[in-house]
TITITI-535314 format. One line per 5 residues: number of its first residue (from 1); for each residue x, z, y of C-alpha. Coordinates in Angstrom, 1 decimal. Layout:
// residues N
NUM> X/Z/Y  ...
// end
This chain:
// residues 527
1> 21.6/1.3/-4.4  21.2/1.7/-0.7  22.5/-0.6/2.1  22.2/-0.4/5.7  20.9/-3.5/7.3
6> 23.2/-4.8/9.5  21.8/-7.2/12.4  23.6/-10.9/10.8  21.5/-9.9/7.4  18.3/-9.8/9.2
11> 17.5/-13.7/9.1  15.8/-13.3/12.4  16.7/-16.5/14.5  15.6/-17.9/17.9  15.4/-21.3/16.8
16> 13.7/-20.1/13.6  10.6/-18.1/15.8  10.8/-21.8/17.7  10.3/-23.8/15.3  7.3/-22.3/13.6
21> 5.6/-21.1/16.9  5.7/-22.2/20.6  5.8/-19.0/22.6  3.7/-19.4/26.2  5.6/-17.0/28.2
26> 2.6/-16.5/30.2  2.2/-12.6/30.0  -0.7/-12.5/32.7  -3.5/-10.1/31.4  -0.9/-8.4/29.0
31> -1.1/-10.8/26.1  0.9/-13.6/24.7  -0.2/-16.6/22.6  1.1/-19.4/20.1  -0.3/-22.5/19.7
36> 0.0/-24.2/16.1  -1.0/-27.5/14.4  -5.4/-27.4/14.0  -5.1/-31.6/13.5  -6.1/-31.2/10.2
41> -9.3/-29.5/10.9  -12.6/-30.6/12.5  -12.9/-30.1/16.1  -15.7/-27.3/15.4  -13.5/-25.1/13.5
46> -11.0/-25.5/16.5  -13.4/-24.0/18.6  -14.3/-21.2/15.9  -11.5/-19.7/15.7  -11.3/-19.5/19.3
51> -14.7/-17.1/19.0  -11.9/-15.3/16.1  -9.4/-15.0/19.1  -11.8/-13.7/21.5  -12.7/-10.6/18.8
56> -9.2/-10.0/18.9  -8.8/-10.1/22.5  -11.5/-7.5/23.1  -9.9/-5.4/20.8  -6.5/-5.1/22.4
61> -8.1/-5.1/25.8  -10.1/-2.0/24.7  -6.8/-0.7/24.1  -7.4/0.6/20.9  -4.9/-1.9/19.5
66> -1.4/-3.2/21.0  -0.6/-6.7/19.5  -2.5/-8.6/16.5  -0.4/-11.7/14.4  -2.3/-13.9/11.9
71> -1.8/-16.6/9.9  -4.1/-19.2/8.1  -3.7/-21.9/5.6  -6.1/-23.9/3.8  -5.2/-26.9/0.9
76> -1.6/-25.9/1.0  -1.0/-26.2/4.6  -0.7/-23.4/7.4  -3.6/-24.7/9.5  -3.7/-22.1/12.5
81> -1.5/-19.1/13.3  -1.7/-17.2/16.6  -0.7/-14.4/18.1  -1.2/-11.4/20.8  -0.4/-8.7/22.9
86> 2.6/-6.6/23.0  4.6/-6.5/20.3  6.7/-3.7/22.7  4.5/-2.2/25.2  6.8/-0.1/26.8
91> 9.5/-3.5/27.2  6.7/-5.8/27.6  8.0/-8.0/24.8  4.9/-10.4/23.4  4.2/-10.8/20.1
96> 3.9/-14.2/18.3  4.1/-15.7/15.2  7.7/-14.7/14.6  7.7/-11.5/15.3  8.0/-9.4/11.9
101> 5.6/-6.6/11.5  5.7/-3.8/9.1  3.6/-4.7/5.9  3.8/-0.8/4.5  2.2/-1.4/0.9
106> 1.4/-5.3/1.6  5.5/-5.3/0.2  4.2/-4.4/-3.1  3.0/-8.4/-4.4  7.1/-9.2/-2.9
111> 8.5/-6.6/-5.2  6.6/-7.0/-7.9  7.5/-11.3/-7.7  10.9/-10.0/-7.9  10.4/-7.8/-11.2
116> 8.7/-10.6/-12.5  11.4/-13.1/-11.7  13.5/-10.7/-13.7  10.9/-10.6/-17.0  10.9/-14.7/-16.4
121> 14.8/-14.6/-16.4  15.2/-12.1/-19.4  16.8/-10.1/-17.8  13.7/-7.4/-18.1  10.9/-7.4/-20.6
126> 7.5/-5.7/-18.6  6.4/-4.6/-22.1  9.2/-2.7/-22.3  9.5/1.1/-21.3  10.4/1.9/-18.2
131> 13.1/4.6/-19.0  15.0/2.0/-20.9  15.7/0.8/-17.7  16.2/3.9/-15.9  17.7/6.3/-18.4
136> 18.9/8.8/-15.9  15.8/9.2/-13.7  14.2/10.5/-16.9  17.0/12.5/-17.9  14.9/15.9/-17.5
141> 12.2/14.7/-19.6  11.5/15.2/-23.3  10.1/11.8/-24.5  7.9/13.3/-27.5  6.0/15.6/-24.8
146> 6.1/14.1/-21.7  4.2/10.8/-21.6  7.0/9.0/-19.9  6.7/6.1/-21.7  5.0/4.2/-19.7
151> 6.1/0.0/-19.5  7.0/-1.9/-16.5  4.1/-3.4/-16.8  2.0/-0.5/-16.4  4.0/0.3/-13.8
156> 3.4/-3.0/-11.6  -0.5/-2.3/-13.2  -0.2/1.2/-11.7  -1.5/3.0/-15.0  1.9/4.5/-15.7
161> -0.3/7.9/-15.1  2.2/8.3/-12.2  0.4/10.6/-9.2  -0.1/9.6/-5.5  3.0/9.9/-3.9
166> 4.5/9.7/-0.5  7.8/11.2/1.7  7.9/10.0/5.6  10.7/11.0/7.2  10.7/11.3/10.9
171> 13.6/11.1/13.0  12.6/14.1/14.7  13.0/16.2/11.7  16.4/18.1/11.3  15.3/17.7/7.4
176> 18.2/15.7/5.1  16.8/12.6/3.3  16.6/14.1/-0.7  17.7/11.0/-2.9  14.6/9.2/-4.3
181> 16.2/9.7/-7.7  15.9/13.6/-7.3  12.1/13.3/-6.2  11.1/11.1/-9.2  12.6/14.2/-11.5
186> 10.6/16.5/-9.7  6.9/14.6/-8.8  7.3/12.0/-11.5  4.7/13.7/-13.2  2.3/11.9/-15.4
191> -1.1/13.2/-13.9  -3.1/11.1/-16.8  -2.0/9.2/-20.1  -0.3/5.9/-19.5  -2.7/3.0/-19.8
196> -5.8/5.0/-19.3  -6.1/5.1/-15.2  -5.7/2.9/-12.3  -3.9/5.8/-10.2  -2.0/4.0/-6.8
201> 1.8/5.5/-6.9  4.2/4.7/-4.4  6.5/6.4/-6.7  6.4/4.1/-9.4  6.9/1.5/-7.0
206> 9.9/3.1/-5.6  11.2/3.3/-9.3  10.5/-0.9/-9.6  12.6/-0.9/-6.5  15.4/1.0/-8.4
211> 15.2/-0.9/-11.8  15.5/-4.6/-9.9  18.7/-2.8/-8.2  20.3/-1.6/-11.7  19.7/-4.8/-13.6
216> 21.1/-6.6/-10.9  24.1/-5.0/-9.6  22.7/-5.7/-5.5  20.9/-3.7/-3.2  16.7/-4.5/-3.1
221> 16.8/-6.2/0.3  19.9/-8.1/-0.7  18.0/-9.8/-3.3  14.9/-10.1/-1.5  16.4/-11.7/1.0
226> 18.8/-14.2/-1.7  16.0/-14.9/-4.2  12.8/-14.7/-2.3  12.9/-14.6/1.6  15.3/-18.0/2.2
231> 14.2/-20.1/-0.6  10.7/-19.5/0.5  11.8/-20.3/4.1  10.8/-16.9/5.0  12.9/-16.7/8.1
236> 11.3/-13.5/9.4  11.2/-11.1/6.7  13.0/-8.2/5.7  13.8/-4.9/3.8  14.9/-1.6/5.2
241> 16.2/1.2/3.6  17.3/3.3/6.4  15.5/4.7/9.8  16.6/2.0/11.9  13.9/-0.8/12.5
246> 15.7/-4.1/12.6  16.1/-5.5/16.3  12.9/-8.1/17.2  10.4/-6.4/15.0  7.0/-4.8/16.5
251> 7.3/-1.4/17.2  4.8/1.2/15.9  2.2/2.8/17.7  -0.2/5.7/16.7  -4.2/5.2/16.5
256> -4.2/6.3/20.0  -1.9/4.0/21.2  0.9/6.4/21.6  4.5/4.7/20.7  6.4/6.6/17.3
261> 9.3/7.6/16.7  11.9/6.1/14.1  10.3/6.9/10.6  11.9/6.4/7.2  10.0/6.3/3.6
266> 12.1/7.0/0.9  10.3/4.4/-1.6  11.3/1.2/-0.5  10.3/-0.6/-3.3  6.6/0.5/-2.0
271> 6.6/-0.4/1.2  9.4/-0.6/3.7  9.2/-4.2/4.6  8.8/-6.4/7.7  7.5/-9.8/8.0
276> 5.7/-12.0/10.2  2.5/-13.5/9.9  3.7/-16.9/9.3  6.0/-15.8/6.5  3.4/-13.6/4.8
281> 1.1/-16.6/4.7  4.1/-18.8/3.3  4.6/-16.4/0.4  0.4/-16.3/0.0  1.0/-20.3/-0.5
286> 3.6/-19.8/-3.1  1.4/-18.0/-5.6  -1.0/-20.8/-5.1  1.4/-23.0/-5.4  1.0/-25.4/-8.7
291> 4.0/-27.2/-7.7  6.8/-27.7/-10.4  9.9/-26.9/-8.2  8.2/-23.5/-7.0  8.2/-22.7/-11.2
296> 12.0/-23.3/-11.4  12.7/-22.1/-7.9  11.2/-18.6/-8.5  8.6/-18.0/-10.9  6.3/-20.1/-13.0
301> 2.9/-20.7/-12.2  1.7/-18.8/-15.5  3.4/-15.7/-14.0  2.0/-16.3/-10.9  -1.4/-16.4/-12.7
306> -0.9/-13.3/-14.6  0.4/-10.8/-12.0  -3.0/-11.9/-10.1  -5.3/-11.4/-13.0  -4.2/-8.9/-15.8
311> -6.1/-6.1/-16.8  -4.3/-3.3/-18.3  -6.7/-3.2/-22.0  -8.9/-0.1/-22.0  -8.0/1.2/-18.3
316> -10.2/2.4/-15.8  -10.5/1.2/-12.6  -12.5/3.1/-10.1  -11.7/1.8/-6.7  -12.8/-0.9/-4.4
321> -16.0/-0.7/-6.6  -14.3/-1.1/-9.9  -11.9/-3.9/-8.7  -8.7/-4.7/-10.4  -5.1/-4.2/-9.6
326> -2.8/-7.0/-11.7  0.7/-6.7/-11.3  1.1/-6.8/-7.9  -2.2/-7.7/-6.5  -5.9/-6.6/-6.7
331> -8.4/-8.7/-7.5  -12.3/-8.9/-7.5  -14.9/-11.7/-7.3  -17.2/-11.8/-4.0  -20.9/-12.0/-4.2
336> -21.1/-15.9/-5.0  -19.0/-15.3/-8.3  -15.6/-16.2/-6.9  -11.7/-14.4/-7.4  -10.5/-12.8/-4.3
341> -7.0/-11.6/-4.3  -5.4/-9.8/-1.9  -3.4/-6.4/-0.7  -3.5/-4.1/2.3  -0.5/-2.0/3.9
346> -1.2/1.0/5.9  0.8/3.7/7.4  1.9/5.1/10.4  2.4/2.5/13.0  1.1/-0.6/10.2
351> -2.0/-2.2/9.5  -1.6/-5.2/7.5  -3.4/-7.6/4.6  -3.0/-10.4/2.9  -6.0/-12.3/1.2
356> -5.8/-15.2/-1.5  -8.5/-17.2/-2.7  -7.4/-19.2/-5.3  -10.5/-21.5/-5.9  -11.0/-22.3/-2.2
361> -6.7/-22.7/-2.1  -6.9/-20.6/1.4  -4.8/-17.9/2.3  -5.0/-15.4/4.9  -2.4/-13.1/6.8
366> -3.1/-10.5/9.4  -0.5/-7.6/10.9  -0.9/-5.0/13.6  1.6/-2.6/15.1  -0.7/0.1/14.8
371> -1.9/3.4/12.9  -5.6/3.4/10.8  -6.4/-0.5/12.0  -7.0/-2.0/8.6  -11.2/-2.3/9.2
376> -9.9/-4.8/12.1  -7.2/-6.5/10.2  -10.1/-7.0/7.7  -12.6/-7.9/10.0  -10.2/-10.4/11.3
381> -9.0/-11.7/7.7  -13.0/-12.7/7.2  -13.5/-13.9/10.1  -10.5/-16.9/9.6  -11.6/-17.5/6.6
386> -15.1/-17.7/7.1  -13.8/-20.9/9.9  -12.1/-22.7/7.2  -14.6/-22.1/4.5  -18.0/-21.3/6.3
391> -19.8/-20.9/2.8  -17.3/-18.2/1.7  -18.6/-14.7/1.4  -17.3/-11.7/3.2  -15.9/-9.1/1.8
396> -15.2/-5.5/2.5  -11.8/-3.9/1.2  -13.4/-0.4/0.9  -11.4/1.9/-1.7  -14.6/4.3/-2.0
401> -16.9/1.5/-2.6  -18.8/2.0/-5.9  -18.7/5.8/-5.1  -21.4/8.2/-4.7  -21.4/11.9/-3.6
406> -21.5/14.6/-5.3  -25.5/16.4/-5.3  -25.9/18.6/-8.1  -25.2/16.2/-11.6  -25.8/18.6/-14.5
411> -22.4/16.8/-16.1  -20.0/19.1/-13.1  -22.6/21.8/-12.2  -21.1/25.5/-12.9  -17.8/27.2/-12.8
416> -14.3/25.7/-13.6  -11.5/27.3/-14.0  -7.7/26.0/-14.1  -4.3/25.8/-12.6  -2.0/24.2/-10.1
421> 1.5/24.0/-11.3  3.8/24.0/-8.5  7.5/24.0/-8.6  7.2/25.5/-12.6  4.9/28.2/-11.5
426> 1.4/28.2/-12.3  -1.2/28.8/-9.2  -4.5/30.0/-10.9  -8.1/28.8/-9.0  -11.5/28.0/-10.1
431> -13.5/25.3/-8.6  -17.2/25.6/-8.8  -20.1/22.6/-8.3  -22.5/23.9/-6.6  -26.1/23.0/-6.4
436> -26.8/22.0/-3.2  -24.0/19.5/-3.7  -21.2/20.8/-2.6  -17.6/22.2/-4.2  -16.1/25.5/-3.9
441> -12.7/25.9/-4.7  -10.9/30.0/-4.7  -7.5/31.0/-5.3  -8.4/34.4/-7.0  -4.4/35.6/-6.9
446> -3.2/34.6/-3.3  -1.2/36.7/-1.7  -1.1/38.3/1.7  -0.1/36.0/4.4  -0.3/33.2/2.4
451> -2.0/29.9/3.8  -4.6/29.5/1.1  -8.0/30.2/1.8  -10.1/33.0/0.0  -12.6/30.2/-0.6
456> -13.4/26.4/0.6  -16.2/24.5/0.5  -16.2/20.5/0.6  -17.9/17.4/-0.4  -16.7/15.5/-3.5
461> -17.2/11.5/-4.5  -17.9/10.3/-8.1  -17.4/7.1/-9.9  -18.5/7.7/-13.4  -16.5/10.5/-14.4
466> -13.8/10.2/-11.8  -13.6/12.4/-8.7  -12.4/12.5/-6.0  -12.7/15.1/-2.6  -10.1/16.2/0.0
471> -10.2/19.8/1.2  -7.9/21.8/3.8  -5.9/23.9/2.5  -1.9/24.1/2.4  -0.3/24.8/-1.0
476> 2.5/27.3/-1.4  5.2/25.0/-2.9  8.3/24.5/-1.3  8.6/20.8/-0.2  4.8/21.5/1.1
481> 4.6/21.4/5.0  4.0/25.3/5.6  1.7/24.8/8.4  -2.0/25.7/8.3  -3.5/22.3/9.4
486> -2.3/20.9/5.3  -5.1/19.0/3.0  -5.3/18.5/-0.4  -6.7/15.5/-1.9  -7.8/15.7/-5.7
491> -8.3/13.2/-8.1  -9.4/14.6/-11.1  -10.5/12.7/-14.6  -13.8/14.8/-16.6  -13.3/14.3/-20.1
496> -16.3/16.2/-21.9  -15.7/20.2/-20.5  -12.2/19.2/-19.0  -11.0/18.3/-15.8  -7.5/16.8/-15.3
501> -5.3/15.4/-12.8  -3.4/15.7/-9.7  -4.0/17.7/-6.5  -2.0/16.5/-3.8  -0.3/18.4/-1.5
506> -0.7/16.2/2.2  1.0/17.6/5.4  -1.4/16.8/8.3  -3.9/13.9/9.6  -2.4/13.9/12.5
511> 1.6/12.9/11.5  1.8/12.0/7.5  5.1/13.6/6.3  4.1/13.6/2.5  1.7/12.8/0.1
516> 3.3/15.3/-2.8  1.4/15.2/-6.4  0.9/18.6/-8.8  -0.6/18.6/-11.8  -3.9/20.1/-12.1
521> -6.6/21.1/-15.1  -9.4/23.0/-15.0  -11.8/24.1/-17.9  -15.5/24.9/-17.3  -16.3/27.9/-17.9
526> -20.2/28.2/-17.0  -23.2/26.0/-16.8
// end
């Protein structure tokens, strides 16, 4: 169910940006700042995270970034919260603490609360399949053969064995918006048996969104908003399902500080929120919360505690250096033994995180209004929290970390040779290690004119015995991009002389338009 949001649904007020952020309308030097409550802390950490605000300063001033919002809280209590630049460059509108950002796939701990207020309510069971939920998206499937039954949980967990996944739209584009319904039937392919990889899927996440719709007869931002956004006081916050940004929200701007068009993506249950900084850290303070009325309110604290802890039994996680992802949130310990949890958003025009540490009680909300800027919303994210908690270790949120390249492991080296299956048609190729560490793929049967290459050679990581390499090439399937700048990204699971998976079709570095998943197995064939 789809609604268009309509400006009274918004819950964007003037007295609400007032009253949790005093706006200096001082605009000199192209930046704007709000001053918040640091009483609580000692007068050296009031001067620390003035050396934070200068790192953020020199990074707008360099240009390379148009407005920065953050949030801190410590003990329960938002401590500091700032914010700067130009939330609209072009209308010179400053940012502040009000101003609601896009979060991209820092939604995905908001959606998953509300699937797991549903499971707390009854209403849902996370154990239970997902089809049972959403008969009709799996109407072309054959249950016996196809895998598909995969739980909520596993879902939330992403292990479903759901591919990568993404559609941007891009207002631009004189291309009609295909119902997400009809794009689950078509990429909701299961790449690798439920339970047994941590695979990221938008797509599963845009099916969450769908489910918390069905079972409760309102659109996903209407319940957001009812259930989540206003009991949690989170004035600035909302969900779009259409390509109109809401009024008052930051506009998006490319790595290169360019401004972007209107963009739409079609799984809003995976990302197509706004929020500000101070809300973001509001609902960080909620799943910290102990408090007894925050159980009844919304969701008990033993929920709370599992969606930032579980471990899917036997999976494999290989990213972030073999972090976690509970049902919601990911989750690691830093180098002194300690559980960080936390989620990043990117896409175009969003840079966003969110960090929790639950021992310390400190939470940590950063947002930017531009393209590829998560190392500084990072870098930001450590820096506050290394003012409130100088012992605390930093930590880098690198999704390669625990990776190593490719050289010439005996376990790969040789020929392999497979398929593609794209749109029901099988594209034969053979992919060879070689040793001198790189990969060569070949597409033996391409035909004249067609935009794959005779042969490629790339680089490839490993993580035990996952890989994963991105090569250019475009693939002849027809919701592909036909345009010769296309990648595909692999991620591909060896088991023994097999190599399974997905190869994913991506449009372009330069403008993402999709992130489209095929299956993929490969044989070796030589040694």
């Amino acid at each position: 169910m789809q609604t268009k949001a309509r400006n009274e649904e918004q819950g964007f007020s003037e007295t609400g940006a007032k009253k949790h952020s005093l706006e200096n309308q001082s605009t000199s030097k192209n930046l704007s700042r709000i001053t918040t409550s640091t009483s609580e802390l000692p007068m050296s950490h009031k001067s620390d995270f003035k050396a934070v605000e200068s790192l953020i300063l020199a990074e707008i001033e360099s240009g390379k970034i148009p407005s920065v919002a953050f949030s801190i809280a410590k003990n329960g209590k938002i401590v500091h919260e700032n914010a700067f630049g130009w939330a609209d460059k072009e209308q010179q509108i400053a940012s502040t603490n009000g101003t609601p950002y896009p979060l991209a796939s820092a939604s995905k701990p908001i959606v998953a609360t509300a699937m797991m207020m549903l499971h707390q309510r009854g209403t849902v069971d996370i154990q239970a399949p997902a089809r049972h939920y959403a008969s009709s998206w799996f109407s072309h499937q054959a249950s016996a053969s196809s895998h598909s039954d995969y739980s909520l949980r596993q879902l939330l967990n992403h292990t479903s064995g759901l591919g990568t996944y993404a559609r941007i739209y891009w207002h631009d584009q004189d291309l009609p918006v295909q119902n997400l319904s009809d794009s689950f039937r078509k990429y909701g392919l299961v790449a690798q048996l439920p339970g047994t990889v941590f695979e990221y899927s938008n797509l599963g996440y845009g099916l969450i969104g769908h489910i918390i719709e069905e079972q409760t007869g309102t659109s996903l931002a209407d319940f957001l908003k009812a259930e989540i956004f206003e009991p949690l006081g989170m004035i600035n916050s909302i969900m779009v399902d259409s390509f109109s940004s809401p009024i008052k929200v930051a506009k998006k701007y490319d790595a290169s500080g360019l401004p972007l068009i209107e963009t739409y993506n079609d799984t809003p249950g995976a990302g197509n929120m706004f929020a500000s900084a101070h809300d973001l850290t509001l609902f960080g303070l909620f799943h910290l919360s102990n408090k007894a009325e925050d159980s009844l309110l919304i969701l008990s604290r033993k929920n709370k505690l599992l969606m930032q802890s579980f471990v899917e039994p036997g999976a494999r996680y290989s990213y972030y250096n073999s972090s976690h992802y509970g049902l919601g949130w990911y989750s690691r310990t830093n180098s002194d033994g300690k559980a960080i949890v936390w989620h990043e958003g990117g896409m175009p025009g969003a840079s966003a995180i969110i960090v929790l540490l639950p021992e310390q009680d400190i939470v940590a909300s950063v947002v930017i209004n531009a393209t590829d800027a998560n190392p500084q919303a990072q870098a930001f994210a450590n820096a506050l929290i290394q003012v409130v908690e100088p012992t605390n270790h930093s930590v880098s949120f690198d999704a390669t970390e625990g990776f190593k390249r490719y050289t010439n492991q005996t376990e790969l080296l040789g020929r392999w040779e497979g398929r593609i299956t794209l749109d029901g048609n099988d594209l034969p190729w053979v992919l060879t290690f070689e040793p001198d560490g790189s990969l060569c793929a070949e597409f033996p049967q391409r035909t004249s004119g067609s935009l794959l290459p005779e042969q490629v050679k790339f680089p490839a990581l490993l993580n035990e015995d996952m890989l994963v390499a991105t090569f250019a090439t475009t693939l002849p399937a027809s919701d592909v991009a036909q345009i010769p700048n296309g990648y595909v990204l692999l991620r591909l699971l060896r088991q023994g002389d097999e190599l399974s998976g997905a190869a994913i079709a991506y449009s372009s570095i330069h403008r993402l338009e999709h992130l489209l998943p095929f299956r993929c197995c490969l044989q070796r064939k030589t040694k």
